[in-house]
Backbone bond lengths (Angstrom), bond angles and torsions (degrees), N, CA, C in turn:
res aa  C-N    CA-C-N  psi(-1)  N-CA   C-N-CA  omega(-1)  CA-C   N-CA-C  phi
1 X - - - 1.444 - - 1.532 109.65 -
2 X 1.120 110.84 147.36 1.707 105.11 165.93 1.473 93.37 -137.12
3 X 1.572 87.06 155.51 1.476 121.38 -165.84 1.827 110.21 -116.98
4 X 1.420 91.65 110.43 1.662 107.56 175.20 1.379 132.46 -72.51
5 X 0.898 119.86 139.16 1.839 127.28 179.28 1.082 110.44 -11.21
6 X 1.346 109.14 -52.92 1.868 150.48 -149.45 1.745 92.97 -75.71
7 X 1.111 114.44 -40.20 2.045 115.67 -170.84 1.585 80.76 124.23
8 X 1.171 122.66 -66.66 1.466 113.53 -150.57 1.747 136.94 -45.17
9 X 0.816 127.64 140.55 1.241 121.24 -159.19 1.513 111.20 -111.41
10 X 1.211 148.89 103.25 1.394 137.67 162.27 1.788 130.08 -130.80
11 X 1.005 88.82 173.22 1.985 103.05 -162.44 1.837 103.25 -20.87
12 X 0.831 105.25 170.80 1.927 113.53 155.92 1.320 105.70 -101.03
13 X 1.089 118.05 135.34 1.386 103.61 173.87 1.948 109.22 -147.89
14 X 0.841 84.96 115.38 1.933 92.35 -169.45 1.532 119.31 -50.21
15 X 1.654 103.31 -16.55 1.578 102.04 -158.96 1.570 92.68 -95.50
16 X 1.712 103.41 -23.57 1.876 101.11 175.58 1.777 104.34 -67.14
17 X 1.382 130.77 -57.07 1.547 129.07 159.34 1.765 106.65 -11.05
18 X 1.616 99.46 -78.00 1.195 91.61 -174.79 1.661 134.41 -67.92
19 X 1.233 115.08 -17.52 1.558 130.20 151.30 1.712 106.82 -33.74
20 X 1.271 94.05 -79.92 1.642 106.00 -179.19 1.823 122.84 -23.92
21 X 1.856 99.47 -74.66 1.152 105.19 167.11 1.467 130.74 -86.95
22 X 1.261 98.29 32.33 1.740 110.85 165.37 1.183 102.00 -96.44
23 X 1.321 131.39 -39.10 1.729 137.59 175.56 1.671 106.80 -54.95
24 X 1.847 107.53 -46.67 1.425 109.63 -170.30 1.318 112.47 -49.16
25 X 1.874 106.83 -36.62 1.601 119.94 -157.49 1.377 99.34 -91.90
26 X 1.372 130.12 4.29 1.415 121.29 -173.49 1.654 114.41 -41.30
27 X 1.445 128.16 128.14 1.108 111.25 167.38 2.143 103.08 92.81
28 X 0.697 112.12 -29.03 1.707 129.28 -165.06 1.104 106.39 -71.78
29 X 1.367 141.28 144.97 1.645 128.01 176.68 1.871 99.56 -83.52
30 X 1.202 103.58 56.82 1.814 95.16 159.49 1.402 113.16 -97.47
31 X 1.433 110.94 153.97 1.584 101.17 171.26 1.629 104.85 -101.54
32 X 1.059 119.78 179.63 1.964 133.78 165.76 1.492 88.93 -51.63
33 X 1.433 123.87 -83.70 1.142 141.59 -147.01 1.797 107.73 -47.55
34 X 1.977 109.51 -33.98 1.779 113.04 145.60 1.476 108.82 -50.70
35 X 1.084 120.17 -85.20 1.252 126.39 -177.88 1.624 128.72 -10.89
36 X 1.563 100.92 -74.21 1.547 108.95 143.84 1.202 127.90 -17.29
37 X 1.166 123.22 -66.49 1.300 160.95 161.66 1.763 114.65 -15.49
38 X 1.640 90.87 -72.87 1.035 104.00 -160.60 1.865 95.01 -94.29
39 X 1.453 127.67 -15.20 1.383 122.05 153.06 1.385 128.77 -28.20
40 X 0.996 84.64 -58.59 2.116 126.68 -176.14 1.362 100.51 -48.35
41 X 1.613 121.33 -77.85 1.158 111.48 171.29 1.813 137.06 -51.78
42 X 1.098 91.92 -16.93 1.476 93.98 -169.64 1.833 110.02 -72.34
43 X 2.013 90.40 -48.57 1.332 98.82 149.79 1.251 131.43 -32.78
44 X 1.098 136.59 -55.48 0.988 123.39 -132.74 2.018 90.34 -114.83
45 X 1.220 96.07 -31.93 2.195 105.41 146.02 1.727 117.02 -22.46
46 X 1.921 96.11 -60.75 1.299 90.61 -157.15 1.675 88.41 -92.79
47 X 1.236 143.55 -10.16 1.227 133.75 170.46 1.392 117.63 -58.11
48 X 1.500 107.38 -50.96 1.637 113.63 -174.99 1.534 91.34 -54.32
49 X 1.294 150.36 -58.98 1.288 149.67 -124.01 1.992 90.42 -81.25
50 X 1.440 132.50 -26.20 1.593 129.23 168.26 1.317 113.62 86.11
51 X 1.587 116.69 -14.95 1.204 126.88 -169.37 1.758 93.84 -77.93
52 X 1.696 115.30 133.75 1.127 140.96 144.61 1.681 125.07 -27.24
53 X 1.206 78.29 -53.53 1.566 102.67 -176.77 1.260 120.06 -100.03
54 X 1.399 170.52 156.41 1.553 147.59 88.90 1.303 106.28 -115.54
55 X 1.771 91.33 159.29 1.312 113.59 -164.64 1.497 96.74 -96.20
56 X 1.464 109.49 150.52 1.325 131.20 -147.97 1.997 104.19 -80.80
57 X 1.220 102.21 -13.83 1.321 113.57 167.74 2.244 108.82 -52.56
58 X 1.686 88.45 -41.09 1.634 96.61 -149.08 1.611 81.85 -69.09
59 X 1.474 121.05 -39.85 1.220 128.76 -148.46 1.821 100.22 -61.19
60 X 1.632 106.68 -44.86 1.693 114.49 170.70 1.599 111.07 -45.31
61 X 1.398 99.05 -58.07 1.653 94.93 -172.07 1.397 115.50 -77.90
62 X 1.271 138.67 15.01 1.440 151.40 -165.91 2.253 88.15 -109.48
63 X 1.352 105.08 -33.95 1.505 108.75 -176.13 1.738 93.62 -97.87
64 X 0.634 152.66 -39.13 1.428 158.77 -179.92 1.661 111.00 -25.28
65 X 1.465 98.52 -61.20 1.704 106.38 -158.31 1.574 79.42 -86.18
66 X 1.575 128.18 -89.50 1.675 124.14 -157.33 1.687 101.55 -21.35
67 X 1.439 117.67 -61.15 1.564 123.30 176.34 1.178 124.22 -43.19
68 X 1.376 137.80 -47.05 1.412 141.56 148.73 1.765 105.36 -30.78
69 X 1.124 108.62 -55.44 1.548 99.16 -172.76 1.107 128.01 -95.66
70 X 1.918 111.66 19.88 1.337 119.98 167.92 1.454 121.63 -91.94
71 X 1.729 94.74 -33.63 1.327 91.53 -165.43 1.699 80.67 -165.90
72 X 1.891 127.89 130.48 1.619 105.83 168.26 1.130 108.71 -81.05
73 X 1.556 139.53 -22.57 1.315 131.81 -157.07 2.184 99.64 -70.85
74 X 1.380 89.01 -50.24 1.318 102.08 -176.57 1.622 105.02 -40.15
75 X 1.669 98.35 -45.44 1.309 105.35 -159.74 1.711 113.57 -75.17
76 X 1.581 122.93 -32.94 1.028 140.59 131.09 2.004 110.56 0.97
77 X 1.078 90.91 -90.59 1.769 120.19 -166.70 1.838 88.41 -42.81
78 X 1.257 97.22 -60.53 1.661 92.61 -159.39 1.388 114.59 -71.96
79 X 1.477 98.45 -27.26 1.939 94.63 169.26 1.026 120.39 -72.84
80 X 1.413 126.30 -20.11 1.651 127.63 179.12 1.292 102.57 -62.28
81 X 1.506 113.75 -38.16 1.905 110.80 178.16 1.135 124.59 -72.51
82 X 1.509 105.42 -41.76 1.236 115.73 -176.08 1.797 112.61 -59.85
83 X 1.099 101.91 -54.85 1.524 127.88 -145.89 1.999 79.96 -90.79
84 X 1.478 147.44 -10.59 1.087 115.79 -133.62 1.329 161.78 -22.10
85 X 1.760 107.78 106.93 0.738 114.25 179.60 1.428 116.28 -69.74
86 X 1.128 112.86 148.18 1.859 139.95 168.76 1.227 140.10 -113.71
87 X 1.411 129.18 1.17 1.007 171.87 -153.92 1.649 151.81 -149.72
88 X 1.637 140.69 141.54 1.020 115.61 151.68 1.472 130.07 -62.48
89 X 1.388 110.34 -35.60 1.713 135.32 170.86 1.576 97.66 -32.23
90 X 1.198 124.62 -43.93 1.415 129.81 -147.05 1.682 98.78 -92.10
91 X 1.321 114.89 -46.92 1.540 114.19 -177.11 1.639 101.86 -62.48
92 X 1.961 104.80 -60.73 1.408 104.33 165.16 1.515 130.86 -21.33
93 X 1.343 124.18 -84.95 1.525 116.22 172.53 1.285 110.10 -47.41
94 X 1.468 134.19 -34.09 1.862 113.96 178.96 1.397 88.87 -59.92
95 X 1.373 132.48 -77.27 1.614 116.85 -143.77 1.224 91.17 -61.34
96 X 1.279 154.05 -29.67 1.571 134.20 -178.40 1.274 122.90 -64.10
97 X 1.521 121.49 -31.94 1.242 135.75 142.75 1.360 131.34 -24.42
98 X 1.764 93.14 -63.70 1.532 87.02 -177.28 1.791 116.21 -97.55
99 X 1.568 100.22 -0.97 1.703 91.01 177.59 2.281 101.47 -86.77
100 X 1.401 116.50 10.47 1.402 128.83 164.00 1.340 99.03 -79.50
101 X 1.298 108.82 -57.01 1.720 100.27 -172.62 1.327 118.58 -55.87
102 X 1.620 113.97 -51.15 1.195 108.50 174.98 1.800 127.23 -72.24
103 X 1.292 112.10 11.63 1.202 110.37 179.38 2.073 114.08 93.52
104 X 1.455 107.96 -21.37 1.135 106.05 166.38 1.308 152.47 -97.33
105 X 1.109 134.17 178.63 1.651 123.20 -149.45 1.457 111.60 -134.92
């Protein structure tokens, strides 16, 4: 089950995950078969973790990292929602973030 901001509590459900970041990739060269893909793992993220419960926060950052390494733009889009962004400052430090990870400047 995961548990929403709101109190409410409902199912996990992989195909809503992949709903979500199918919107991020609009336009993006991902295929379904990523998507799929990257559902799967997320699943299987919040499974290893045993908890009954999680809160719908864990469920974002469980899509966070696989998404970073599908696509950044995608990954971009969905953290601005997730994460809300408010700002240019805010997109700025993500890509500075991730051009550190990758070694670039």
């Amino acid at each position: 089950m995961v548990s929403k901001r709101s109190g409410v509590t409902e199912p996990f459900w992989r195909d809503k995950v992949v709903a979500g970041v199918r919107r991020a990739c609009q336009g993006r060269p991902v295929s379904e078969d990523s998507l799929a893909q990257l559902g799967q793992r997320v699943e299987e993220a919040i499974r290893a973790k045993g908890a009954a419960e999680i809160p719908s926060n864990e469920v974002g950052l469980a899509i966070l990292g696989p998404l970073r390494e599908l696509d950044e733009v995608a990954y971009l889009r969905f953290a601005s929602v997730y994460r809300g962004f408010e700002s240019l400052a805010d997109f700025e430090a993500e890509i500075e973030q991730l051009k550190a990870e990758k070694g670039e400047s």
